[in-house]
C-alpha positions as CSV (number, residue, x, y, z in Angstrom):
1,X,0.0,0.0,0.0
2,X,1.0,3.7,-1.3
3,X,0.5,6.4,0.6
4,X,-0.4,9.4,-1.9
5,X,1.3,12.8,-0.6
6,X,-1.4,15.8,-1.4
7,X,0.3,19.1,-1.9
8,X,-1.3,23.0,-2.5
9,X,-1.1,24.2,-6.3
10,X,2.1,26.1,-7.0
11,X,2.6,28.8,-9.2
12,X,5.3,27.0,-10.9
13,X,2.5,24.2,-11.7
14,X,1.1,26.5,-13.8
15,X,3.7,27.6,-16.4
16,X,1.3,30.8,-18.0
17,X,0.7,32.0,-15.1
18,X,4.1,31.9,-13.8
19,X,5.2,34.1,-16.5
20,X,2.7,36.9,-14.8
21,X,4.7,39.4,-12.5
22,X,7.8,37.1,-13.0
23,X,11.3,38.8,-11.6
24,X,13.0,40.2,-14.3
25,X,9.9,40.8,-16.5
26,X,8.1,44.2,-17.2
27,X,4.7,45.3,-17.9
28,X,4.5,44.2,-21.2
29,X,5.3,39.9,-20.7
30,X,2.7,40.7,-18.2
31,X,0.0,41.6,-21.1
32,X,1.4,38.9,-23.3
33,X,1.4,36.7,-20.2
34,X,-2.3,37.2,-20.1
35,X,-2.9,37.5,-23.7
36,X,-1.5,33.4,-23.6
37,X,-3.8,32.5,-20.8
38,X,-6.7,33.8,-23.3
39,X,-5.6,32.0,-25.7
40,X,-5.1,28.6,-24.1
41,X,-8.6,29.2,-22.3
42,X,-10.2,29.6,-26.2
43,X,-8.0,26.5,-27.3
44,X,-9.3,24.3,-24.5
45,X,-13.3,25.4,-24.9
46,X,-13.4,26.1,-28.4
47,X,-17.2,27.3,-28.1
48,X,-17.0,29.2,-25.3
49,X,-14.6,32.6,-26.9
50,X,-13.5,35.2,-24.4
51,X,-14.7,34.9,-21.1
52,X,-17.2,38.2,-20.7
53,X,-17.9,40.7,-17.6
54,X,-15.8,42.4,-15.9
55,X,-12.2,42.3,-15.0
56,X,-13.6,39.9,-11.2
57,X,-15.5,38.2,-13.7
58,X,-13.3,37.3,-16.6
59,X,-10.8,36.3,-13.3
60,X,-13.3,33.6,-12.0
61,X,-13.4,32.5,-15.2
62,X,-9.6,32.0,-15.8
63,X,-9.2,30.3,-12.2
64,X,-11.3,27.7,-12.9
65,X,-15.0,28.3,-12.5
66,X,-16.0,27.1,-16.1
67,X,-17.5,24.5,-17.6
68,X,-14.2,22.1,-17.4
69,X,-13.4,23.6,-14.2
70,X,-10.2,24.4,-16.1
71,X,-7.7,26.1,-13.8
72,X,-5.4,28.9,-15.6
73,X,-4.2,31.1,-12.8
74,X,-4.0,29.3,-9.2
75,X,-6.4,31.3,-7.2
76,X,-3.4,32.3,-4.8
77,X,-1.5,34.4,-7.6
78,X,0.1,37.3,-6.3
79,X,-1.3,39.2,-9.2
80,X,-5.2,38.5,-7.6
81,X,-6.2,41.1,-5.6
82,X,-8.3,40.6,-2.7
83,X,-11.9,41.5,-4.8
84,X,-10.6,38.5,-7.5
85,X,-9.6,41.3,-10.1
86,X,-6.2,40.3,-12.2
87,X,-3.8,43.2,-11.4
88,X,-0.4,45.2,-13.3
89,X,2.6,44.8,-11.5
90,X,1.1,48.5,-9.6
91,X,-1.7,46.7,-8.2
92,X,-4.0,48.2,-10.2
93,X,-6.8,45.9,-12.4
94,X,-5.9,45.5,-16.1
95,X,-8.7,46.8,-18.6
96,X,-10.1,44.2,-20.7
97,X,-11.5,45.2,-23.6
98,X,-13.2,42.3,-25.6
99,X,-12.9,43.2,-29.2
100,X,-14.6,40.0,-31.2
101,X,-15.2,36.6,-29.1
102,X,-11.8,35.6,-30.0
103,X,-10.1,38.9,-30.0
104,X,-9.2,40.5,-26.3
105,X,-7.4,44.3,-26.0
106,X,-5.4,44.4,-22.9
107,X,-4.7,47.7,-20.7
108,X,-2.5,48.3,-17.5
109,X,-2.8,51.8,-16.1
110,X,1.2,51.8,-15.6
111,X,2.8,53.5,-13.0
112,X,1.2,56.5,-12.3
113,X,-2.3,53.9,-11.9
114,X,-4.4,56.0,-13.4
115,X,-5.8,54.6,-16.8
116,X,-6.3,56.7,-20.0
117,X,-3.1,58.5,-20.5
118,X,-0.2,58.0,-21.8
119,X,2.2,55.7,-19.6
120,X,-0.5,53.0,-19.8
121,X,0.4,49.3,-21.5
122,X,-1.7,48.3,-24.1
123,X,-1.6,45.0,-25.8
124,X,-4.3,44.8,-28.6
125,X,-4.3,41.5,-30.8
């Protein structure tokens, strides 16, 4: 008889996420970080498209409350903030902007965290 050792998710378990707020990375692997985690979510629920809502929303979706219960970002990610949002590397909640159902625009505010102007990321696919 085995005995079967049961350990937490890791970050490291989950390689696309990893790449999110990883040392030596900046702002924009963080969009294309999350632009990957979109597209693996489409690849593995063809039929589904973007997840929709809001930032909390598309988030729940991406941590594994879908129809496969497919888990993209471990719900401990240091880039979740405590309302569920998916945040910059400033802690403050990337824009989504859903374009087509396969087609996702990405915005972080930057540094200054304010969104709209001009030191904000923007990843548009």
């Amino acid at each position: 008889q085995s005995a079967i050792s049961h350990r937490p998710s890791e970050i490291s378990d989950f390689p696309l996420a990893a790449a999110l707020h990883a040392p030596g990375g900046d702002v924009h692997s963080d969009l294309r970080a999350v632009a990957e985690i979109l597209d693996a979510f489409r690849s593995n629920l063809p039929r589904e498209g973007n997840p929709v809502g809001d930032n909390a929303e598309i988030t729940a979706v991406l941590t594994g409350r879908n129809r496969l219960r497919l888990v993209l970002i471990p719900p401990g990610h240091p880039a979740l903030n405590a309302a569920g949002e998916l945040c910059d590397r400033w802690g403050t909640p990337f824009f989504f902007h859903a374009e087509t159902a396969t087609r996702m625009g990405l915005r972080s505010a930057g540094p200054d965290r304010r969104m709209w102007n001009e030191d904000d990321a923007v990843l548009e696919p």
